[in-house]
C-alpha positions as a printed NumPy array, in Angstrom:
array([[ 64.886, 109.58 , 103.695],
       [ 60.932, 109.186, 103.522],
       [ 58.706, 106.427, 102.208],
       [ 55.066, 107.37 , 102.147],
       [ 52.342, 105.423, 102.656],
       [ 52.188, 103.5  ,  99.678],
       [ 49.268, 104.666,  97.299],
       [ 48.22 , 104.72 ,  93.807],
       [ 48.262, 107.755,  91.258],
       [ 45.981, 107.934,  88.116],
       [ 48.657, 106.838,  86.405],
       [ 48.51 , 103.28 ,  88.228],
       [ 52.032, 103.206,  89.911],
       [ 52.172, 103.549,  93.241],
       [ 53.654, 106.878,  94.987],
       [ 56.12 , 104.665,  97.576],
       [ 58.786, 102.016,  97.661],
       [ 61.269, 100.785, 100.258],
       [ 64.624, 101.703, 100.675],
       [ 65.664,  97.59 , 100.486],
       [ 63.41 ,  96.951,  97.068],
       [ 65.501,  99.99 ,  95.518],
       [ 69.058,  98.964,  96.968],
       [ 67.808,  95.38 ,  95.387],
       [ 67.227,  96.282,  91.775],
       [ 69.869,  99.255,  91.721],
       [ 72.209,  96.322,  92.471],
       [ 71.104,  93.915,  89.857],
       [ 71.216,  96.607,  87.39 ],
       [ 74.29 ,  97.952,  88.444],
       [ 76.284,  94.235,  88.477],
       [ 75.033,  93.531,  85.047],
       [ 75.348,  97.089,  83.427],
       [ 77.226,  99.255,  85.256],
       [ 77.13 , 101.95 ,  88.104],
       [ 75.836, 104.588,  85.348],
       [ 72.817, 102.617,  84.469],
       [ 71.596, 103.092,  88.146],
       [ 69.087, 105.781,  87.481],
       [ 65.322, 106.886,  88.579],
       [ 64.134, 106.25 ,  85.535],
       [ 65.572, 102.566,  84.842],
       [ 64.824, 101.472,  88.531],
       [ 61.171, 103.222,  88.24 ],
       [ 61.081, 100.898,  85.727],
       [ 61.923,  98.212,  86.872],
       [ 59.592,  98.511,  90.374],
       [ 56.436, 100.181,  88.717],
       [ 57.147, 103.088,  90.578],
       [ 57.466, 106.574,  89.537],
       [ 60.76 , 108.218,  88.985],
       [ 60.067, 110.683,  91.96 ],
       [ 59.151, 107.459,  94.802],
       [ 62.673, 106.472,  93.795],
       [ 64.035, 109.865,  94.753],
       [ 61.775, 110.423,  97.533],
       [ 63.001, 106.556,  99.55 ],
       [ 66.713, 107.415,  98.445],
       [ 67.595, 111.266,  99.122],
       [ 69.035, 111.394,  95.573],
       [ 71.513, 109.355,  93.02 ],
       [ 74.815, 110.016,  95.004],
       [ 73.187, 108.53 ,  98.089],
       [ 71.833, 106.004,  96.552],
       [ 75.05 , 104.871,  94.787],
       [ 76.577, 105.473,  98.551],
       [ 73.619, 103.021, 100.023],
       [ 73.998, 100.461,  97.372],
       [ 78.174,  99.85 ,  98.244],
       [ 77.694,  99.954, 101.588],
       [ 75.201,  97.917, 102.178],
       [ 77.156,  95.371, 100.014],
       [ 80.744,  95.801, 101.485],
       [ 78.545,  95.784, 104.925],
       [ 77.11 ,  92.191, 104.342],
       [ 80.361,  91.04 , 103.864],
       [ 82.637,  92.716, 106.917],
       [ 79.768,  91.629, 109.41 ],
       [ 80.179,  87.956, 107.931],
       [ 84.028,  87.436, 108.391],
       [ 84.918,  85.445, 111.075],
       [ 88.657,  86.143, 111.134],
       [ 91.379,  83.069, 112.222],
       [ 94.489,  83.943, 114.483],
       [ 97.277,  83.293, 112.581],
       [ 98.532,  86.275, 110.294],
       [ 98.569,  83.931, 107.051],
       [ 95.232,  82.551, 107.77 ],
       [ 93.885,  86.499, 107.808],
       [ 95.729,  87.596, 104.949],
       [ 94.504,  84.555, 102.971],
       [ 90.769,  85.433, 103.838],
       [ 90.695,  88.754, 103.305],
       [ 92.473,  88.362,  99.638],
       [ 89.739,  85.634,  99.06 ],
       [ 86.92 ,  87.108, 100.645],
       [ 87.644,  90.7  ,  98.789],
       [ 87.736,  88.052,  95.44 ],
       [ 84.582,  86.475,  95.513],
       [ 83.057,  89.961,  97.054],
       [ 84.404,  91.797,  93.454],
       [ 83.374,  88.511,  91.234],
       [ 79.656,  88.212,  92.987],
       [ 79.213,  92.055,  92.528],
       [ 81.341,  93.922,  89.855],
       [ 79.57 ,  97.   ,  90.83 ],
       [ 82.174,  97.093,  94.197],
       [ 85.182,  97.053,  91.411],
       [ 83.795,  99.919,  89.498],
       [ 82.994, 102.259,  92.277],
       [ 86.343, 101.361,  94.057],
       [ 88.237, 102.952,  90.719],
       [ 86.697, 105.583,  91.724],
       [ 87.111, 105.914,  95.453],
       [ 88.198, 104.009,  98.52 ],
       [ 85.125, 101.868,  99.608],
       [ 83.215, 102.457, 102.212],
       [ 80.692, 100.347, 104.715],
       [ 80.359,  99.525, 108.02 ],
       [ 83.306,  97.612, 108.577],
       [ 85.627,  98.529, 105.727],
       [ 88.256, 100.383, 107.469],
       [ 88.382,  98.34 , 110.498],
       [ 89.193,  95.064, 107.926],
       [ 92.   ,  96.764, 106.16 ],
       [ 93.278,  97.546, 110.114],
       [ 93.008,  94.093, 110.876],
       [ 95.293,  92.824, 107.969],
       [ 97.983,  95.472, 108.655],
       [ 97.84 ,  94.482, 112.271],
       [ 98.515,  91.06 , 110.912],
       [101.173,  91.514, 108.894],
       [102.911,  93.565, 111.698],
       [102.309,  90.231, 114.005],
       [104.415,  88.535, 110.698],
       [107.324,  90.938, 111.633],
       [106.62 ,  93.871, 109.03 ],
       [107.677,  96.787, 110.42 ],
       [104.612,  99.889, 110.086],
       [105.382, 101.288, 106.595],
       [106.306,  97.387, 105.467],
       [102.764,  96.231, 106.54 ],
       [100.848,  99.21 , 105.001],
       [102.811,  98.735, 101.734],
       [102.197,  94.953, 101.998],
       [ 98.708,  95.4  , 102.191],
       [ 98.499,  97.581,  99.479],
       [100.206,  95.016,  97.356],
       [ 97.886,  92.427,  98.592],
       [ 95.045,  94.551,  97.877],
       [ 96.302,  95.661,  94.372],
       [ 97.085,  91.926,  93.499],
       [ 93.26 ,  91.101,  93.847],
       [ 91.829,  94.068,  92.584],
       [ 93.924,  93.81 ,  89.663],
       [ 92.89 ,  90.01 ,  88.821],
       [ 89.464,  90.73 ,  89.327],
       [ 89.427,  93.37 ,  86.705],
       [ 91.451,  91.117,  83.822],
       [ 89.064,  88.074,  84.551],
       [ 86.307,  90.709,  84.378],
       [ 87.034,  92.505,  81.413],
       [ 88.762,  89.246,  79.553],
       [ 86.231,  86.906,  80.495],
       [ 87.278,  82.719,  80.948],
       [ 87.019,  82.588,  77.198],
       [ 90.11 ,  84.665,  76.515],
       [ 92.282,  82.027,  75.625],
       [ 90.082,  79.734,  73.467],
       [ 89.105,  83.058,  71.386],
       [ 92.277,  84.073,  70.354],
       [ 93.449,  83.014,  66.793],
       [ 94.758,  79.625,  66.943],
       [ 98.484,  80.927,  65.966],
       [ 98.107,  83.406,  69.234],
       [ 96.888,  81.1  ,  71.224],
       [ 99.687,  78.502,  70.817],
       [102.651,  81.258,  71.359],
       [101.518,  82.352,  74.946],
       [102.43 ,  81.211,  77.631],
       [ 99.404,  80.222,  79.053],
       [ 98.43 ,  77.736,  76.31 ],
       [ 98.771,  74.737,  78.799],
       [ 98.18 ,  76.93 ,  81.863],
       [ 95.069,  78.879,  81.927],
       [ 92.619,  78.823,  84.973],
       [ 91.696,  81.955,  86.43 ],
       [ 90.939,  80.357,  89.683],
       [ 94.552,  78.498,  89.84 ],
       [ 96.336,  81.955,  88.908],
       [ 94.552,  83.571,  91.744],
       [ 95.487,  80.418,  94.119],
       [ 99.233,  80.254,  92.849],
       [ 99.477,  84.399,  92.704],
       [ 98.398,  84.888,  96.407],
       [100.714,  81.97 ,  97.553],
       [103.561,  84.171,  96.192],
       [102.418,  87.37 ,  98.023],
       [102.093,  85.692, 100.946],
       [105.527,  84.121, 100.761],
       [106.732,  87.147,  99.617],
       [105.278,  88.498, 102.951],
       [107.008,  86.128, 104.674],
       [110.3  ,  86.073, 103.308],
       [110.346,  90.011, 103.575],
       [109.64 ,  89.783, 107.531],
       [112.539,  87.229, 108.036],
       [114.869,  89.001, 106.282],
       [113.836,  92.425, 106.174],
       [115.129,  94.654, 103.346],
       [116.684,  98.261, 104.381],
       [114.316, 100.884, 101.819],
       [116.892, 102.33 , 100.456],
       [118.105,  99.05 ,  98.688],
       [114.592,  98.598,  97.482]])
């Protein structure tokens, strides 16, 4: 990646921008519009840069996209300071992953379309399978119980996202009183009350482990 010297054209925007200014705004732009929207001309236009300084700091739009949820997942994995005890990880990393994908949509959309990646990333999802083995799970039990974990919050995320708090109190009043959430609905206790069930779940399945074939 280059940055030149920063300068200014006849056309009054300057030729350069830094790698951190572009990573900034694709981010806001991507959170509130989508990974799609991220492009040299709306972030140009956002910075008062050309289209080409954009493409010059960045190497192009896949590495840019690449940069952007990297840096973000990085941020978090380098912030993490992980308990002992196997619940105490799995709880953080199902919350941390939570807020992560609330605070930044962006990491939701670009993880349906690939695994995520960032300094860090890998080495987390290690760490929670290692955990789960410490519970009792045997190797394919752990990776499968992470993967439920994982899908669990994902999964939440994306209703809450798409649905928006509102959900309830805008459906028809005859809709809203026939579901079953009429006296029940907080995103934030369904989370709370989900992941206590995985992680009993967890634990339940590691004291009395089930053979696979009767699963």
């Amino acid at each position: 990646m280059v940055v030149e010297n920063a300068s200014t054209p006849k056309n009054g925007r300057p030729r350069a921008v830094t790698l951190d200014a572009v990573l900034d705004a694709a981010t806001e732009l991507a959170d509130d519009r989508g990974l799609d929207a991220v492009t040299f001309r709306a972030l140009a236009d956002r910075l008062d840069v050309s289209p080409m300084a954009i493409h010059r700091t960045t190497g192009g739009i896949d590495a840019l996209q690449h940069a952007l949820v990297s840096r973000i997942v990085g941020e978090v994995t380098r912030s993490v300071e992980w308990p002992d005890d196997w619940r105490g990880i799995v709880r953080l990393f199902a919350d941390t992953l939570h807020d992560l994908l609330m605070r930044h949509p962006v990491i939701l959309e670009a993880h349906r379309r690939a695994s995520l990646v960032g300094p860090g990333a890998d080495d987390v999802a290690y760490r929670v399978v290692a955990a789960l083995r410490s519970a009792g799970l045997d190797e394919e039990a752990a990776a499968y119980a992470y993967g439920t974990l994982h899908d669990f919050v994902t999964g939440h995320v994306a209703i809450r996202l798409g649905r928006g708090d509102l959900e309830l109190i805008q459906l028809p009043p005859e809709r809203r009183a026939a579901s079953v959430f009429t006296d029940h609905h907080d995103y934030d206790r369904r989370f709370s009350y989900g992941l206590d069930f995985v992680i009993g779940g967890i634990a339940a399945a590691a004291a009395t482990p089930v053979p696979h074939e009767e699963q």
